[in-house]
LUMROVO-22689 format. One record per residue: residue in one letter; z, y, x of N, C-alpha, C, O in turn. Coordinates in steps of 0.02 Angstrom, whole numbers, plus 32768, in hexadecimal, padded with zeros to 4 digits. Layout:
BEGIN
aZYXZYXZYXZYX/...
END
This chain:
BEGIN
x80007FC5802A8000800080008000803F802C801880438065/x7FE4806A800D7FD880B38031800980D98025802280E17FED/x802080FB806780488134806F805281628024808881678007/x800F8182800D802181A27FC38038817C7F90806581917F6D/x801B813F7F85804A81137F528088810B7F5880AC81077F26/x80A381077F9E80D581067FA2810C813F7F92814781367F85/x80E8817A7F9780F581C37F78810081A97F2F8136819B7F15/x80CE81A77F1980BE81AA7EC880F781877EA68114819A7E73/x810281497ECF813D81217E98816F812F7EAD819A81177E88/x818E81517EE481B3818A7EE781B981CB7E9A81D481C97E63/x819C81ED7EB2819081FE7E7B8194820B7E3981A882367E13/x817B81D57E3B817781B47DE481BD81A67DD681DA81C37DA9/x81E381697E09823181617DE88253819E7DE1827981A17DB0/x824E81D67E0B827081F97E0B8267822E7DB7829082467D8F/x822E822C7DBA820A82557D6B822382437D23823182637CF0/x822181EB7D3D822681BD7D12828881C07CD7829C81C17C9D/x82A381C07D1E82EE81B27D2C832F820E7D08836582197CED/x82E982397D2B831982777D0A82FA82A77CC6831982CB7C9F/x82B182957CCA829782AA7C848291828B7C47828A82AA7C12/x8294824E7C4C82A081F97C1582BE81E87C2082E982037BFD/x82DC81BA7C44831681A97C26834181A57C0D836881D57C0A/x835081637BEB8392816B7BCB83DF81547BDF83F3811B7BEB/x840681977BDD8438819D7BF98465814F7BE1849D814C7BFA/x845381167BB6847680F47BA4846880BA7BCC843580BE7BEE/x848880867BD0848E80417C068458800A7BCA846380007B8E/x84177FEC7BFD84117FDC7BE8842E7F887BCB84627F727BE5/x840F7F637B9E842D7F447B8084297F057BB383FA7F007BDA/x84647ECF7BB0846F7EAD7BFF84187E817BF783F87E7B7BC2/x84057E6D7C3283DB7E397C3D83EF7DFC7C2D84197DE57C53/x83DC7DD67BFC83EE7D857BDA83DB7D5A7C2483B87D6B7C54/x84027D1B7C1784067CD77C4683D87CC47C1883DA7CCF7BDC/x83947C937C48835B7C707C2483717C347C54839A7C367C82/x83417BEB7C3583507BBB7C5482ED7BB97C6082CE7BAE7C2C/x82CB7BC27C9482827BC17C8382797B727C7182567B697C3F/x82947B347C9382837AF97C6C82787AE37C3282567AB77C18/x82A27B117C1F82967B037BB3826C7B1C7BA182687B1C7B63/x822C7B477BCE81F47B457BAD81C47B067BA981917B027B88/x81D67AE87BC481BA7A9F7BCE81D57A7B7BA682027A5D7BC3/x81D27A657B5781E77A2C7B3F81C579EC7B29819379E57B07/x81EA79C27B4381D979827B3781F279527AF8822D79507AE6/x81C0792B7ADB81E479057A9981B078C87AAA817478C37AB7/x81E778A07AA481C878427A9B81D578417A59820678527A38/x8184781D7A43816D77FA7A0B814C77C97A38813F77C37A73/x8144779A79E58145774E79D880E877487A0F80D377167A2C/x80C177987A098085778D7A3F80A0778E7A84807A777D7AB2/x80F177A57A9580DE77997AD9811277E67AE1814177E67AB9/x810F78187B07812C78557B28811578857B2680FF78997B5C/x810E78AE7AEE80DB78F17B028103794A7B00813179607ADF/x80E4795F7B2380FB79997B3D80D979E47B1B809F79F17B09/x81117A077B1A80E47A517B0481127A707B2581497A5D7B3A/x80EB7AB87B2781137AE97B3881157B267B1180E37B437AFA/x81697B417B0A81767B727AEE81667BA87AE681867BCC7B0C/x81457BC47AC8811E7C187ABC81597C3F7AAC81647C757AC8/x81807C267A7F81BB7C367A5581D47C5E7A8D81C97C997A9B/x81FD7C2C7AB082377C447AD9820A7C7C7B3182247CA87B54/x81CE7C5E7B3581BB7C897B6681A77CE67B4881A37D1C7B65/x81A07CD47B0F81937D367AD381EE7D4C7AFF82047D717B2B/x82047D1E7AD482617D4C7AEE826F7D5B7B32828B7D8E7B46/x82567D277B5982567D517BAA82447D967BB882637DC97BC8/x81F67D827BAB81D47DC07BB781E87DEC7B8A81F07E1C7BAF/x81F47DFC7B5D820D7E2F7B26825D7E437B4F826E7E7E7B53/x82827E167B6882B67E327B7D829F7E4E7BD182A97E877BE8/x82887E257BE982707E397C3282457EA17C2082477ED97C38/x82327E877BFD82077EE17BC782277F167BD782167F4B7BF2/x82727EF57BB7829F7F367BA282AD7F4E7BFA82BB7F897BF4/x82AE7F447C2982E07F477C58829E7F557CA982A57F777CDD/x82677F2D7C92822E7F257CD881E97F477CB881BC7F597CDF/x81E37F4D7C8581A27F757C57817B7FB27C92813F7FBB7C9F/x81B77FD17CAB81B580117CDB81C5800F7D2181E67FE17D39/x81AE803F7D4481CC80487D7981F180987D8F81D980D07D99/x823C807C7D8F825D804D7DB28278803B7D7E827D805D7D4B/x82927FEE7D89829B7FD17D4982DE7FE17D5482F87FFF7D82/x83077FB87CFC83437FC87CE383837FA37CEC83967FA17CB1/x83AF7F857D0E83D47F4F7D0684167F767D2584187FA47D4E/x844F7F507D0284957F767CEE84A27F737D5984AB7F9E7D84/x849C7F217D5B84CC7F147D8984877EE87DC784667EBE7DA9/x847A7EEE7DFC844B7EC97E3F84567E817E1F84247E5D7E20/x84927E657E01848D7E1F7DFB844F7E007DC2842C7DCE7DC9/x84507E307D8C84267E357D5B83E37E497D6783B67E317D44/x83D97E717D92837D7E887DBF838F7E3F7DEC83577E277DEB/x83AB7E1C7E0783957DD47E3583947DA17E0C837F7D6A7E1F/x83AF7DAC7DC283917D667D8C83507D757D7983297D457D77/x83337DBE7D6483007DCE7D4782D07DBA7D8382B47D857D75/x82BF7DCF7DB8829A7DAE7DF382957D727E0382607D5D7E19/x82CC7D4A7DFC82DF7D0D7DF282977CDB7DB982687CB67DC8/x82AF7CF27D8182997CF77D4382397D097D4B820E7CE07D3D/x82307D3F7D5F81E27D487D5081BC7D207DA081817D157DAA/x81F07D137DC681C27CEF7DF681B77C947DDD81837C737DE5/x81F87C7B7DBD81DF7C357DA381B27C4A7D7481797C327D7B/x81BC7C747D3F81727C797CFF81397C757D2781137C457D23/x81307CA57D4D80F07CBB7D6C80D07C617D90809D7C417D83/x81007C547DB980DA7C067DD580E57BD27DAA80D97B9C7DC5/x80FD7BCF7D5D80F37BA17D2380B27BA57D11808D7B757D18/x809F7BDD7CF8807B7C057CD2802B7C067D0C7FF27C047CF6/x80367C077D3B7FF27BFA7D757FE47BA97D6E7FAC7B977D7E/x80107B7A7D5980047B377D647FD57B287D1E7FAC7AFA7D14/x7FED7B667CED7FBE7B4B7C9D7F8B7B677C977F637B607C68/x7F847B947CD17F1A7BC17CDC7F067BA97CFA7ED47BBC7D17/x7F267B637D047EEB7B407D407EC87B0C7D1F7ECE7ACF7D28/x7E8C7B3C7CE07E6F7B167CBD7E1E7B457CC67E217B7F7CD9/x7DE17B267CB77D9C7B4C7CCC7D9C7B7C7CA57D737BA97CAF/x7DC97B807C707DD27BB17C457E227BC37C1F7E2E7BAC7BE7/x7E3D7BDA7C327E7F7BE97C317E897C017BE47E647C237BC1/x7EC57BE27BD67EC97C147B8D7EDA7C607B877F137C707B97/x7EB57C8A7B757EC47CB37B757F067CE87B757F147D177B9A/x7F217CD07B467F5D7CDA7B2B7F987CD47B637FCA7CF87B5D/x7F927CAA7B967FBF7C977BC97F9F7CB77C167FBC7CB27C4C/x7F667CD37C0B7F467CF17C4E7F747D3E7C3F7F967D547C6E/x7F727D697BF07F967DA67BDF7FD87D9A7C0B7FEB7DB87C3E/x7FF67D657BE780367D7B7BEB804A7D6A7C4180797D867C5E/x80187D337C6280357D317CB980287D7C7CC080557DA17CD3/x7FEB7D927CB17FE27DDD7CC2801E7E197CC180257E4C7CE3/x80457DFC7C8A80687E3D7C7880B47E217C9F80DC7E4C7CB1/x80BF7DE87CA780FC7DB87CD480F87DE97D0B81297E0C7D1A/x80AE7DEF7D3280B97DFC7D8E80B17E417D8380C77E5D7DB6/x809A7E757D5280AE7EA97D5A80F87EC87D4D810E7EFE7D61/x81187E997D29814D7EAE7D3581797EA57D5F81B07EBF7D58/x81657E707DA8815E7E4D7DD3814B7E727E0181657E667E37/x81137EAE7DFE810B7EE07E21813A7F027E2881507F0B7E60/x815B7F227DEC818B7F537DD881C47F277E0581DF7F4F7E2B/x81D47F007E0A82147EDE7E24820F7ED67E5A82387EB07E74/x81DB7EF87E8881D87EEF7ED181C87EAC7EE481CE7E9C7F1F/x81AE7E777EAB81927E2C7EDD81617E3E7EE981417E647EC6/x81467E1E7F34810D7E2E7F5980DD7DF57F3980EB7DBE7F21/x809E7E187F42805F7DF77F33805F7DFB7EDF802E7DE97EBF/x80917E127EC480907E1C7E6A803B7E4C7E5C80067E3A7E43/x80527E8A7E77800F7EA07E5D7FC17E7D7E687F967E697E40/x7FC67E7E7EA47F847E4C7EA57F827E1C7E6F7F537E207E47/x7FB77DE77E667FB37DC07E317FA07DE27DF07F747DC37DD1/x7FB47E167DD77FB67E317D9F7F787E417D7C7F607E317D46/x7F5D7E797DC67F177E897DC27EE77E427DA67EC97E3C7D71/x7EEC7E117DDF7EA47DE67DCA7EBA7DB47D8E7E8C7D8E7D7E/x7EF37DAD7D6D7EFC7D9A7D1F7ED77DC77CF17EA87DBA7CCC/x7F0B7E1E7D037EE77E407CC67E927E437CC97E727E507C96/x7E737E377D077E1D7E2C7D0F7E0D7E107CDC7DF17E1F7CA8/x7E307DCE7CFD7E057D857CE27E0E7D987C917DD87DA37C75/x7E517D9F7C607E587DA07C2E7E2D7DCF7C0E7E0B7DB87BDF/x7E257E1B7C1F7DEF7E377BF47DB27E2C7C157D887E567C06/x7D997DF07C4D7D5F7DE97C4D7D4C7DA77BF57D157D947BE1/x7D877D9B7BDE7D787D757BA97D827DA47B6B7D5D7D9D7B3A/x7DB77DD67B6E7DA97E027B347DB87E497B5D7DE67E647B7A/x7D727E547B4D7D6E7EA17B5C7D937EBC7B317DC67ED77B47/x7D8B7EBE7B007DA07EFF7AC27DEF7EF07AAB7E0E7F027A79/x7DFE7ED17AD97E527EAF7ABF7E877EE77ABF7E957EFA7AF7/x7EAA7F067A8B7EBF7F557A947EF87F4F7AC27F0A7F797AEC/x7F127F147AB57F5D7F0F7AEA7F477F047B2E7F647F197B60/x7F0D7EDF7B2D7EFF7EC27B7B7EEE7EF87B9B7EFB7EFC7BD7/x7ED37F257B7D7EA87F587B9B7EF67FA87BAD7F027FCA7BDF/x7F157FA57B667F527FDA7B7D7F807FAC7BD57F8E7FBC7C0F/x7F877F6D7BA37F9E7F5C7BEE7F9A7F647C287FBE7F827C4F/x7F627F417C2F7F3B7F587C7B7F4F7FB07C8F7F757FC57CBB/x7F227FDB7C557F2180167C767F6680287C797F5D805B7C9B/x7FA380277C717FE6802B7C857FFF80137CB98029802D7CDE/x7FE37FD97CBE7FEC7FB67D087FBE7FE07D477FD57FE37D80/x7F8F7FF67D3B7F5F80107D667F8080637D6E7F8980837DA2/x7F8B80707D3B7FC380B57D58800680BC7D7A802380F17D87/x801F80717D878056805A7D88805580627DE6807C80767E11/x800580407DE6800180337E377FE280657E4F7FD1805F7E8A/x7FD480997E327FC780DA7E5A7F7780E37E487F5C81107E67/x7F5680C77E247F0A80A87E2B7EF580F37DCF7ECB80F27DA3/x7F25811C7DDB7F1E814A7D967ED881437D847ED081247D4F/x7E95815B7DA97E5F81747D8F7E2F81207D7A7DF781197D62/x7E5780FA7D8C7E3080BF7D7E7E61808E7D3C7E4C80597D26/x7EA280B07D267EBB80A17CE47EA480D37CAF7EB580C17C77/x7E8881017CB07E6B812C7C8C7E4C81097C437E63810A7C0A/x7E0580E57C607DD480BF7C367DEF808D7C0B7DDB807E7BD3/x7E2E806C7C387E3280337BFF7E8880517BD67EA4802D7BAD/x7E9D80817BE47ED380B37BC07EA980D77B767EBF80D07B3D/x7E7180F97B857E5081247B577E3480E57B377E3080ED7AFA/x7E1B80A17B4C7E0380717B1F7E3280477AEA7E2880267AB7/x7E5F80577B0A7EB080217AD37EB7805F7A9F7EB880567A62/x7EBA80927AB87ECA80C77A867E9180CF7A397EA380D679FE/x7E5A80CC7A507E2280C97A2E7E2080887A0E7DF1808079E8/x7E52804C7A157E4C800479FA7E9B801B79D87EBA7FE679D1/x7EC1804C79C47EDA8057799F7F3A805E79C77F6E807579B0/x7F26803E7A0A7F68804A7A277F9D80917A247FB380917A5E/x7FB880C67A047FD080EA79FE7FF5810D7A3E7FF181487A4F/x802080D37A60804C80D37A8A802380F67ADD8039811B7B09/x7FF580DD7AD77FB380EB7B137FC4812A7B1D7FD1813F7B55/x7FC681527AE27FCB81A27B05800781B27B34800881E77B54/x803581867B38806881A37B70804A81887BA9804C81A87BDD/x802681447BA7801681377BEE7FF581727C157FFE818F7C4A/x7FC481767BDB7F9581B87BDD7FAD81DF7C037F9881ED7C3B/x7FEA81FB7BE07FFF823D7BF2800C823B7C3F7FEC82617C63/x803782127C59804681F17C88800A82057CCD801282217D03/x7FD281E97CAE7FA781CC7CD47F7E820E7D027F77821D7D3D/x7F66822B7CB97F4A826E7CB37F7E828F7CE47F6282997D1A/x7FCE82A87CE27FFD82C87CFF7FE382A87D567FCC82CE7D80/x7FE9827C7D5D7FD6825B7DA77F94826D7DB97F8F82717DF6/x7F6582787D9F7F31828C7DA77F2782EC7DB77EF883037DD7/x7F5C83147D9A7F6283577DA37F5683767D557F6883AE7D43/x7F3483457D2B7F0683697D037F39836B7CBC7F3783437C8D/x7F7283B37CC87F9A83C77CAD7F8D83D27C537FAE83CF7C1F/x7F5C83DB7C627F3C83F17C077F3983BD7BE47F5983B37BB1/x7F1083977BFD7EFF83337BE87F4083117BDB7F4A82E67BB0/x7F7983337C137FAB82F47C0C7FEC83267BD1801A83007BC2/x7FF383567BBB801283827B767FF0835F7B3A800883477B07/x7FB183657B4F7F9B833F7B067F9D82FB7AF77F9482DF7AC1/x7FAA82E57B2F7FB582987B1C8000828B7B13801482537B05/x802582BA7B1B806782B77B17807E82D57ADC80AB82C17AB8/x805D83037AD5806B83147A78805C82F07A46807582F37A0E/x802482C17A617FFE828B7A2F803982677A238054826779EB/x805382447A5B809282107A5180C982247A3180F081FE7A16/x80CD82577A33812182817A1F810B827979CD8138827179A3/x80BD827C79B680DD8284797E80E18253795D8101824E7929/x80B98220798080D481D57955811A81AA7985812F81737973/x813181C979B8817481B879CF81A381F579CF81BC82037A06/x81B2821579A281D7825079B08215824A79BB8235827E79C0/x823F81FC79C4828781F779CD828C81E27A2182C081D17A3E/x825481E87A3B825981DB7A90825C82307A998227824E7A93/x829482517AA682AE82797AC182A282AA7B0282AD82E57B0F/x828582737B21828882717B718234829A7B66822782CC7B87/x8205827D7B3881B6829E7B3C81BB82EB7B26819983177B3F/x81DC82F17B0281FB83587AFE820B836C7B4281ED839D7B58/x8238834C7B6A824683717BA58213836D7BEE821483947C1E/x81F483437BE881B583397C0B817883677BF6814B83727C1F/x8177837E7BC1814283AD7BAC814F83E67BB6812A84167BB2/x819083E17BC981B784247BD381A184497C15818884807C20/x81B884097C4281A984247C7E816E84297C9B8165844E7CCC/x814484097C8580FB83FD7C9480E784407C7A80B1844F7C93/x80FB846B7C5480E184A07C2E811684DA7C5F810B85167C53/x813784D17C7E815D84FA7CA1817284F37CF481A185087D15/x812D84C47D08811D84C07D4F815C849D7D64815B84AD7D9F/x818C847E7D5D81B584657D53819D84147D9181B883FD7DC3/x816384027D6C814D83C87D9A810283F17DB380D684187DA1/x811F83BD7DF580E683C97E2680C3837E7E3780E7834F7E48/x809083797E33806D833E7E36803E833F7E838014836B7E89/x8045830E7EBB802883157EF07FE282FB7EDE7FE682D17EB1/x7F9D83067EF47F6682F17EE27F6282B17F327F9382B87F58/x7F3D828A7F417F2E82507F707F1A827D7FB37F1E82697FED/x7F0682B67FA17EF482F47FEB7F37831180097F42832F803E/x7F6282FD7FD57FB6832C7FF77FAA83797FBF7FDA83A07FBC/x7F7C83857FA27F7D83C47F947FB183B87F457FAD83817F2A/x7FD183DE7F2F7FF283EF7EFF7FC384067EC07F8B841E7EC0/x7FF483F27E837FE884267E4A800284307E1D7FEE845C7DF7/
END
């Protein structure tokens, strides 16, 4: 990774941490057992196996609340070393069931969305992983509104702003609402102060109880943030 990225997610936690956040603890990180996504039942044919969708939604939905962002959320280090813990067995479960000529879709998303939060958690080689899932998956659905917000969140995540753009403005246009904060986000990293108010007013008014997007508009409107461009130059 490059010196400015390394700026940027600088940065960003710091943006993240005193203009959004919320001053409250988040809620603890749950104990998972990843084996019990694997269940097994003998019948009278013999031993057959499935695996849990059920219980892998509650991971990731709880892993959500806490790794969604960077820097992620956890009360106590013991709770960020289960969650790492945690998305590094998913991630090499979850690689053993794409090793098909055609992967199910459905399980290429969600490894995708495992190693970015896997990014966010500082495991190495996560993004790379992340990237060539979210590929492969909208090389099977382009127009997929989540696949596509996904990705471009992830792609602003890793510093890559002007190349989350296309598939941010495409989830939005497939009805994603939420896109406009990435937006805003993205646009703000980019310099282009005007682009990223309006994408931030967009969200406020169908999220107007996130708090934190009033005071970010605030300062963005009162030079408040300064955004470095990839030249070192300011704006």
């Amino acid at each position: 990774m490059n010196r400015y990225y390394h700026e940027l997610r600088a940065y960003l936690s710091a943006l993240l941490i005193v203009m959004i956040a919320s001053t409250a603890s988040a809620k603890e990180y749950g104990h998972y057992d990843v084996n019990l996504l694997l269940q097994k039942e003998t019948t009278s044919a013999g031993t057959r196996y499935s695996f849990d969708v059920g219980y892998l939604d509650r991971m990731l939905n709880d892993l959500s609340s806490h790794a969604n962002n960077y820097p992620p959320k956890f009360d106590t280090p013991q709770e960020q070393q289960r969650a790492i813990h945690d998305v590094s067995a998913l991630s090499g479960m979850l690689n053993l069931l794409l090793q098909e000529p055609t992967p199910n879709p459905e399980f290429l998303l969600r490894a995708a969305y495992i190693n970015s939060m896997g990014h966010n958690l500082d495991i190495p080689e996560a993004a790379e992983k992340a990237n060539r899932l979210f590929q492969q998956f909208l090389a099977q659905a382009t127009s997929d509104p989540k696949g596509n917000f996904m990705y471009g969140t992830f792609l602003g995540n890793i510093g890559k702003s002007a190349e989350a753009l296309p598939y941010l403005k495409k989830s939005l246009s497939l009805g994603v609402i939420d896109a406009n904060w990435s937006l805003g986000l993205t646009y703000l990293m980019l310099g282009d102060k005007d682009n990223a108010i309006r994408h931030l007013e967009a969200y406020k008014r169908y999220r107007p109880e996130n708090e934190g997007t009033d005071r970010l508009i605030d300062a963005i409107r009162n030079g408040k943030v300064q955004v470095k461009r990839s030249d070192g130059s300011a704006q």
